[in-house]
N, C-alpha and C positions, 0 to 999 in steps of 0.2 A: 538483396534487400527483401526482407520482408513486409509484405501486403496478404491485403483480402481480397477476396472475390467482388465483383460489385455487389452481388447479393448477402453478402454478410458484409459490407460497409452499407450497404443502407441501411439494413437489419440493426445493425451497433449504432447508428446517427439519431434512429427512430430511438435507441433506447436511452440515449444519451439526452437527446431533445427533452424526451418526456419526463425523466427527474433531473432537468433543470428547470422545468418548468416547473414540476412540483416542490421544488428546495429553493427558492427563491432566497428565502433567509441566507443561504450559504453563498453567495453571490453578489450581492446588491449592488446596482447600478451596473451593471454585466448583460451584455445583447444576447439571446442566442446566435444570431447570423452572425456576429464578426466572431464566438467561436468559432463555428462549420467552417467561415471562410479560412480561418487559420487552419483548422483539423484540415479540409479539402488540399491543402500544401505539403501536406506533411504524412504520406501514406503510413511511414514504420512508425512513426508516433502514432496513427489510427492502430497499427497492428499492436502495439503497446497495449492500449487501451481496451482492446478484444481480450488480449488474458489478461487483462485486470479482472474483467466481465466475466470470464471463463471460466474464471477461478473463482469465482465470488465475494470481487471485491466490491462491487459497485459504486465506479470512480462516477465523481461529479467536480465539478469546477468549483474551486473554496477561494480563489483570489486571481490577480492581475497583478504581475509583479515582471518588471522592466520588461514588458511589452509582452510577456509568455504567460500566457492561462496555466495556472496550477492548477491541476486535478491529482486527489487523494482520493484513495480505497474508503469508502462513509457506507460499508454493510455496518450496520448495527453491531454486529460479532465482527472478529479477526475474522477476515475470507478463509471458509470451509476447506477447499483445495489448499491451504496455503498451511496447515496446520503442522504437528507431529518433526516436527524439522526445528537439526540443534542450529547453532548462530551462520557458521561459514565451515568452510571444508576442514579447515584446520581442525579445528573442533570434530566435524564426522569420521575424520583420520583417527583423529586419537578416541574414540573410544574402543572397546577392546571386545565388545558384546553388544548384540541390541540396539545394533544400529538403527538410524531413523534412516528413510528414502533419500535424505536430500536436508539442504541445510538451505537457512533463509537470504545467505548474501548471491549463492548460485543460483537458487531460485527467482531473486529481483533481476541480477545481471538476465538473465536468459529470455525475461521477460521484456527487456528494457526499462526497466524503474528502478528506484532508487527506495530502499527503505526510510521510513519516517523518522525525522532525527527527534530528541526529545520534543524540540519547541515546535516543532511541525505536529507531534503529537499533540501537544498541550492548546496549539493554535484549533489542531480538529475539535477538539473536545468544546470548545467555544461555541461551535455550530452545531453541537446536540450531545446525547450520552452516548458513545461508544465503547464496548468493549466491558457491559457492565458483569458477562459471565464468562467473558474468555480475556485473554493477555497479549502485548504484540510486542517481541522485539521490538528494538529501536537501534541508532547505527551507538552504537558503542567507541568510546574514547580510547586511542592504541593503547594509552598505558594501562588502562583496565583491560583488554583484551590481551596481552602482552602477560599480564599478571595467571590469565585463566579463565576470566570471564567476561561477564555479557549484560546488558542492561536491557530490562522489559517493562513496560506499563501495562495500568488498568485502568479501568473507573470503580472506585466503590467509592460509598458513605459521601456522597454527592464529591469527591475529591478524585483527582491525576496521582497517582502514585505510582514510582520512578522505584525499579527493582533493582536487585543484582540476582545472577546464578551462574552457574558453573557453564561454558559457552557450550558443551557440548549435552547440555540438558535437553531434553526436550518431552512435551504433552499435548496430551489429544486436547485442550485448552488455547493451547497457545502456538502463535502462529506470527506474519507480519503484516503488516501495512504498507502499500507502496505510495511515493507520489513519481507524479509526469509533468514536465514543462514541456508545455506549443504552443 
């Protein structure tokens, strides 16, 4: 099982604490203590959460949905560490050159999260402007992935707009979003 030290869980609790308290709008009617007491239960979903952190995604708690805190990546940009990386391996196999480090679906596994599906996207975007100069994957429908490709959003021109590209694309721009149930 992966865990922290106590000294980087209180480190991540303190940081966690302080933009919930600051993002209140993304929350409403949400305790901090009965998160902690949930997080306190659940160490590999606290280790989850550290490379959310790590990476730069800057999770915070967007809902309460059948009893598990959802927390989603809310850095203003797609997390910095999380960028340059095409969809899933399949995609990093087959390109033939110029390969990227790493692709976005091994990247979420490894961390424990799950990339943001469209309406999870479209749901963030409600709680502020995200992603107004960079782009994040999203999970992609097999028959489209099946086909070659891969689905990404943005925000521009005050609008969520729902991409396609080839899966094995990728840009210093664009990167993923994860979320966490606890």
């Amino acid at each position: 099982m992966k865990t922290l030290s106590s000294e980087e869980r209180e480190e991540l609790l303190a940081i966690l604490k302080k933009r919930f308290e600051k993002n209140m709008s993304r929350h409403e009617g949400l305790n901090w203590n009965d998160v902690q007491a949930k997080l306190d239960t659940n160490a590999e979903k606290l280790w989850s959460l550290n490379e959310m952190e790590r990476t730069g995604g800057e999770p915070d708690v967007v809902g309460l949905e059948n009893g598990e805190y959802m927390f989603y990546d809310c850095s203003a940009e797609t997390p910095r560490d999380r960028r340059n990386a095409c969809y899933d391996r399949e995609a990093l196999e087959a390109r033939k050159e110029f390969k990227p480090a790493n692709n976005a679906l091994d990247m979420a596994a490894a961390m424990g999260i799950e990339i943001l599906s469209e309406a999870e996207y479209r749901n963030l975007q409600k709680l502020g402007k995200f992603d107004t100069k960079t782009s994040s994957w999203v999970k992609t429908p097999a028959d489209i992935r099946k086909l070659g490709g891969a689905l990404f959003c943005d925000f521009r021109y005050g609008t969520v707009f729902l991409y396609h590209n080839g899966a094995q694309s990728y840009y210093a721009v664009r990167g993923f979003r994860g979320s966490l149930k606890v």
